[in-house]
GUVO-836541 format. One line per field, with one value per residue (C-alpha): x, y, z. Coordinates in steps of 0.5 Angstrom, whole numbers, padded with zeros to 4 digits. Example, Ala and Ser with C-alpha at 12.3 -4.5 7.8 and 13.67 -1.06 7.14 Angstrom:
c1 = [0025  0027]
c2 = [-0009  -0002]
c3 = [0016  0014]
//
This chain:
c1 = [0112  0112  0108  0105  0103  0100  0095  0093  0092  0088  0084  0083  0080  0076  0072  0072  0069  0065  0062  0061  0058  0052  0051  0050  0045  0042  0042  0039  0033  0031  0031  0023  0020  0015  0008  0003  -0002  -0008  -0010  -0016  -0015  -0018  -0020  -0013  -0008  -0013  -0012  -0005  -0006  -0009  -0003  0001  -0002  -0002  0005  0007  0005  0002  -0001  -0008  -0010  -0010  -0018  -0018  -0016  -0023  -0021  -0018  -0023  -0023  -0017  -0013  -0008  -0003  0004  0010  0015  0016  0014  0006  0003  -0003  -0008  -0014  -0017  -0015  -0017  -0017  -0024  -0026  -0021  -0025  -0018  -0015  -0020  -0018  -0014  -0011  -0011  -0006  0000  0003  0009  0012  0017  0016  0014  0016  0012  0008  0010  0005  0009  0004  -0002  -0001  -0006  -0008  -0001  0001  0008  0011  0007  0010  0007  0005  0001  -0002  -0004  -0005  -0011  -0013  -0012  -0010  -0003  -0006  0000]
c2 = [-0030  -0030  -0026  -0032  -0035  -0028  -0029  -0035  -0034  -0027  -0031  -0036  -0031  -0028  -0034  -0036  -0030  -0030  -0036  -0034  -0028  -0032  -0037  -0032  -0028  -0034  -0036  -0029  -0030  -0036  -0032  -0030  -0025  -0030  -0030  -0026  -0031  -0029  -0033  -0033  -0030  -0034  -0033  -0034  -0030  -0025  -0025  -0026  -0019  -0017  -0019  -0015  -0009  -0010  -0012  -0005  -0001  -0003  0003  -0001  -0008  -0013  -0012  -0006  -0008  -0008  -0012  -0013  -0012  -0012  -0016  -0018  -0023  -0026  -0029  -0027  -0032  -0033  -0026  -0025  -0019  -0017  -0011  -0009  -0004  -0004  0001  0001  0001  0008  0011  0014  0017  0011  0009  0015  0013  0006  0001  -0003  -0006  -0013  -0017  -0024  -0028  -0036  -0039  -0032  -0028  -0022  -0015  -0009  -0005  0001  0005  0007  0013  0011  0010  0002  0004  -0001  -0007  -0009  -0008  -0015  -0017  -0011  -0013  -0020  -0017  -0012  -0006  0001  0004  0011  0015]
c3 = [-0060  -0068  -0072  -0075  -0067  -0065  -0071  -0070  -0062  -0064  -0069  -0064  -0058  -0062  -0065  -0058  -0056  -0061  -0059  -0052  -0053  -0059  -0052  -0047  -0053  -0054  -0046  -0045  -0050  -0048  -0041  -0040  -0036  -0031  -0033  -0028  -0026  -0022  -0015  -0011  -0005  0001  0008  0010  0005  0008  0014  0013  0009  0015  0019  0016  0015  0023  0024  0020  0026  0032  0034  0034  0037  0031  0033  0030  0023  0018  0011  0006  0002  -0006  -0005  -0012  -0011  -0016  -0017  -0021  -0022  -0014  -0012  -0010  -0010  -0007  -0006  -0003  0002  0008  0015  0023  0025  0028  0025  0017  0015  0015  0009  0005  -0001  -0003  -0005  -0001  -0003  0001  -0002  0000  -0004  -0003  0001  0006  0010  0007  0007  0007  0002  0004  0001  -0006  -0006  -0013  -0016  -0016  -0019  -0014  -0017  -0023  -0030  -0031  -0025  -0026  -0033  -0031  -0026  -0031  -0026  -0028  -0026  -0023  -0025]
//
């Protein structure tokens, strides 16, 4: 290949990339973060909590289960995200500490995710922020 076709490929390439990369930027930009929107927990998303919250150990009758109480509920992009107190009637230790963290994505299942101890670090900033609640950590 002459000297003069190496130039021109080169020259070709990098305007090629240099497009490529001002679309993908541009692409990125464009990209947001989804917006936290708060919900209304009903009867229903709280005895879907409850569900699963009793699901993750089986240990008590569904019975046994008291709450959630205080529950925010929320939606990021697909992703919901709830918390609350939740405890096992009979049992005081179970009400130590909290709130509660339960997941679903979709129009999935919920997934308790576990007691916080007063650190929500496994729900994201935003949602946080949407429900106007401190971290804890």
């Amino acid at each position: 290949m002459s000297l003069t076709r190496k130039a021109a490929v080169v020259a070709i390439t990098s305007v090629t990339l240099a497009s490529g990369l001002a679309a993908a930027g541009g692409a990125a930009a464009s990209a947001q973060t989804p917006k936290a929107v708060v919900l209304k927990a009903t009867a229903t998303v709280r005895h879907q909590l409850a569900d699963a919250f009793w699901n993750h150990s089986t240990s008590f009758k569904r019975s046994k289960v008291d709450g959630p109480t205080q529950v925010r509920y929320g939606r990021l992009g697909n992703v919901y995200w709830a918390i609350g107190g939740i405890g096992i009637k009979g049992n005081p230790v179970s009400y130590q500490d909290g709130p509660h963290v339960w997941r679903k994505v979709g129009k999935g299942h919920w997934a308790y995710r576990g007691d916080t101890g007063g650190c929500l670090e496994k729900v994201p900033r935003a949602m946080l922020k949407a429900w106007k609640v401190e971290r804890g950590c």
